[in-house]
C-alpha positions in Angstrom: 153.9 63.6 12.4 152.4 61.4 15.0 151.8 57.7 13.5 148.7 56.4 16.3 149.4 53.0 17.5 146.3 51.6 19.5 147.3 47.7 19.3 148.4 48.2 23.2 144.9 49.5 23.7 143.1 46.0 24.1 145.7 44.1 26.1 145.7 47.3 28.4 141.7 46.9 28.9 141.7 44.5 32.1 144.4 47.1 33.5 141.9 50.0 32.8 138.9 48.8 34.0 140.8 48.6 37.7 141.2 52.4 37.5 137.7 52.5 36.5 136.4 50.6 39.2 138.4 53.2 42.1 136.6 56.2 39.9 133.3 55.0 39.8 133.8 54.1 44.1 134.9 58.1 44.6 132.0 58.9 42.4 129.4 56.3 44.2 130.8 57.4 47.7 130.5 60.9 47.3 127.3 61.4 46.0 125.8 59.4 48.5 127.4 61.3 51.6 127.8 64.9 49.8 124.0 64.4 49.4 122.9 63.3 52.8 125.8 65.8 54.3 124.4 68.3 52.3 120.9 67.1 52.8 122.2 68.2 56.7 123.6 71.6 55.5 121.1 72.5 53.6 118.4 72.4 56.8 121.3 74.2 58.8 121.2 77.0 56.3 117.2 77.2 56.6 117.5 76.8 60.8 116.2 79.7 62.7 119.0 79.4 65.1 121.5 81.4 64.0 124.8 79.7 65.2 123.8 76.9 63.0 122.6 78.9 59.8 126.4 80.7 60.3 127.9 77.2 60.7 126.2 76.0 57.3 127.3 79.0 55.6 130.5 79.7 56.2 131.0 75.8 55.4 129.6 76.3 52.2 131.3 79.4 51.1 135.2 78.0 52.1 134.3 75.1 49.8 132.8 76.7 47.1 135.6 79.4 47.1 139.0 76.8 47.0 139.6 75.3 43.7 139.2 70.9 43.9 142.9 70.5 43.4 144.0 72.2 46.4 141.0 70.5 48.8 142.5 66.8 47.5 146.1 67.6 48.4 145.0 69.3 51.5 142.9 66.3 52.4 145.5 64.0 51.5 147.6 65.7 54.1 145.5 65.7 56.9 143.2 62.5 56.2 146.4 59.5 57.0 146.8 61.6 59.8 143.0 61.5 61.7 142.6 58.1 60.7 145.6 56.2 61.6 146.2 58.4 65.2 142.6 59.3 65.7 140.8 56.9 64.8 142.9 54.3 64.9 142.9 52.6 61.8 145.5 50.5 60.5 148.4 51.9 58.1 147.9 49.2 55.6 144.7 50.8 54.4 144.8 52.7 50.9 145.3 56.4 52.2 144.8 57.6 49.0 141.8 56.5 47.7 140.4 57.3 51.8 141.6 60.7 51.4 140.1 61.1 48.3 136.7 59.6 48.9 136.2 62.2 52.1 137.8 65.2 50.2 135.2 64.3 47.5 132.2 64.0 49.8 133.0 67.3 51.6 133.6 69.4 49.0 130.6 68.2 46.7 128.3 68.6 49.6 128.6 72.0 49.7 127.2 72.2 46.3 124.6 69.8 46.8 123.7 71.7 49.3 122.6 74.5 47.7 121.0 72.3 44.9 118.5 71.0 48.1 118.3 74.3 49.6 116.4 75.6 46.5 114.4 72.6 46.2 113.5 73.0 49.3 112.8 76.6 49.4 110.6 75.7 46.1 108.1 73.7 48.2 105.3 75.8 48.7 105.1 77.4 52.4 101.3 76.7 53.2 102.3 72.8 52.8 104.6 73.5 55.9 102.2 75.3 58.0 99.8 72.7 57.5 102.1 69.9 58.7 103.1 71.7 61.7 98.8 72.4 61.9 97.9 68.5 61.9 100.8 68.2 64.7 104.1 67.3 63.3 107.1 68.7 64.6 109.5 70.3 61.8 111.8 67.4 61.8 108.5 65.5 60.8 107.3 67.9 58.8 110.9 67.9 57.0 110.8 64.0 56.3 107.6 63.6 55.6 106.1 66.4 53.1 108.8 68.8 52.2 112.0 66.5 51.5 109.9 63.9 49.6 108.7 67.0 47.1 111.9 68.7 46.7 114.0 65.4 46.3 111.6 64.3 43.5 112.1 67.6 41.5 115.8 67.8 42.3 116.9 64.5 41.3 117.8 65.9 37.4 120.1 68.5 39.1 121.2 66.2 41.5 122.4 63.7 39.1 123.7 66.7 36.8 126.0 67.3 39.4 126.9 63.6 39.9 128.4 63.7 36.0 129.9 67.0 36.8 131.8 65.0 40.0 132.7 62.0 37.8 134.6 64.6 35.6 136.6 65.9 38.3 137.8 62.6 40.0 140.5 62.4 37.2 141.8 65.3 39.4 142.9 62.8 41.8 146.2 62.5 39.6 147.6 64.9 42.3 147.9 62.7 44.6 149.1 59.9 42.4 145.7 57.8 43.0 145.6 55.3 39.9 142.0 56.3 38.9 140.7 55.0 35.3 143.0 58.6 34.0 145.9 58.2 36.0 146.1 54.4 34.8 145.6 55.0 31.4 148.6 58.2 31.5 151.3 55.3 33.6 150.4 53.0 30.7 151.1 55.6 27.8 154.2 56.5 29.6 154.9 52.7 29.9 154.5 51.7 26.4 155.6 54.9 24.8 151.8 55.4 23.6 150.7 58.6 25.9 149.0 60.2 22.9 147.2 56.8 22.3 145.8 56.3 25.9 144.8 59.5 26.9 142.2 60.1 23.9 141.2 57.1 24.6 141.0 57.6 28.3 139.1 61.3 27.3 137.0 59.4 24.7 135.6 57.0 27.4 134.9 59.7 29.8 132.9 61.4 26.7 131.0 58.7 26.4 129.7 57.6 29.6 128.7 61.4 30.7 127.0 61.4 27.1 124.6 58.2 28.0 124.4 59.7 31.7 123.5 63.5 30.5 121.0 61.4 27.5 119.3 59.7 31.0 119.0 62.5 33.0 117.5 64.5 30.6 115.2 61.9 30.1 114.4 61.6 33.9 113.5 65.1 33.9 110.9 65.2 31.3 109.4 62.4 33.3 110.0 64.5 36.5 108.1 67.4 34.9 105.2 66.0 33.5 
């Protein structure tokens, strides 16, 4: 029988909360560009020109159809690669926390995507024809009146799907990134108390989605009164 040990837990907390802090930068990073990059493919799925409405879907469909795991080793591949010969950027920089912020953003947009191509599917057609009436152009039309009203109602779902992504960055143990899980796991392994630090790893990642889910489900009664 297992006898729990969690005095190590404590003196391991300053150690932790570094992993934290690279989780919650993949999280931050890639809901803000898988929305607006997704903001982008969402309006290239709606396009009437059709090369573009392809463009958005095939993009869509690859990353919705290859599991996360395989996208972050993939990415951690090909990412030192563009940016130290491409773009030039020095070797010193951390090439796995790069590689996993863009494999992030990319493959979350494609589902955020969809999320704002309902929403803005949702806002009612006459609203549009009466933008372009008054003069605006459909870029104008787009900023002004429809992405303002979809935005406001998909910010729940949005947000939903920002908990969802915080879940999945303790995938990035595949490529050895020391996130808040992969610290907590070298430290069990370290002081022989794995058991230990990886329910308390899975507890703290219970907790925080529960207060975010708790908030977002209070954001959306607001939203829908």
């Amino acid at each position: 029988m297992h006898h729990f040990d969690w005095s190590g837990i404590p003196g391991a907390l300053p150690t932790l909360w570094t992993g934290a802090i690279v989780t919650f930068e993949i999280t931050l990073i890639a809901i803000v560009f898988g929305i607006i990059w997704g903001t982008i493919l969402a309006m290239l799925r709606l396009s009437s020109i059709k090369p573009l409405e392809w463009f958005a879907k095939f993009y869509v469909t690859i990353f919705r159809s290859i599991p996360l795991v395989m996208v972050l080793l993939w990415f951690f591949l090909i990412v030192p690669q563009v940016l130290q010969s491409v773009l030039g950027l020095s070797a010193d920089i951390d090439i796995r926390l790069a590689s996993a912020m863009v494999a992030f953003s990319l493959f979350e947009a494609a589902y955020y995507s969809e999320i704002i191509r309902a929403g803005i599917q949702a806002v009612p057609r006459g609203q549009v024809n009466a933008s372009f009436a008054l003069g605006m152009t459909y870029g104008q039309a787009m900023r002004l009146i429809v992405l303002p009203q979809a935005f406001r109602a998909m910010v729940p779902l949005l947000l939903t799907q920002g908990i969802v992504l915080f879940q999945d960055t303790s995938l990035v143990y595949v490529i050895s990134l020391a996130d808040f899980f992969r610290t907590a796991t070298n430290i069990g392994d370290r002081d022989g108390t794995n058991v230990e630090m990886v329910l308390f790893a899975g507890a703290c990642y219970f907790v925080i989605c529960v207060i975010a889910s708790s908030l977002v489900k209070g954001l959306q009664k607001k939203v829908a009164r």
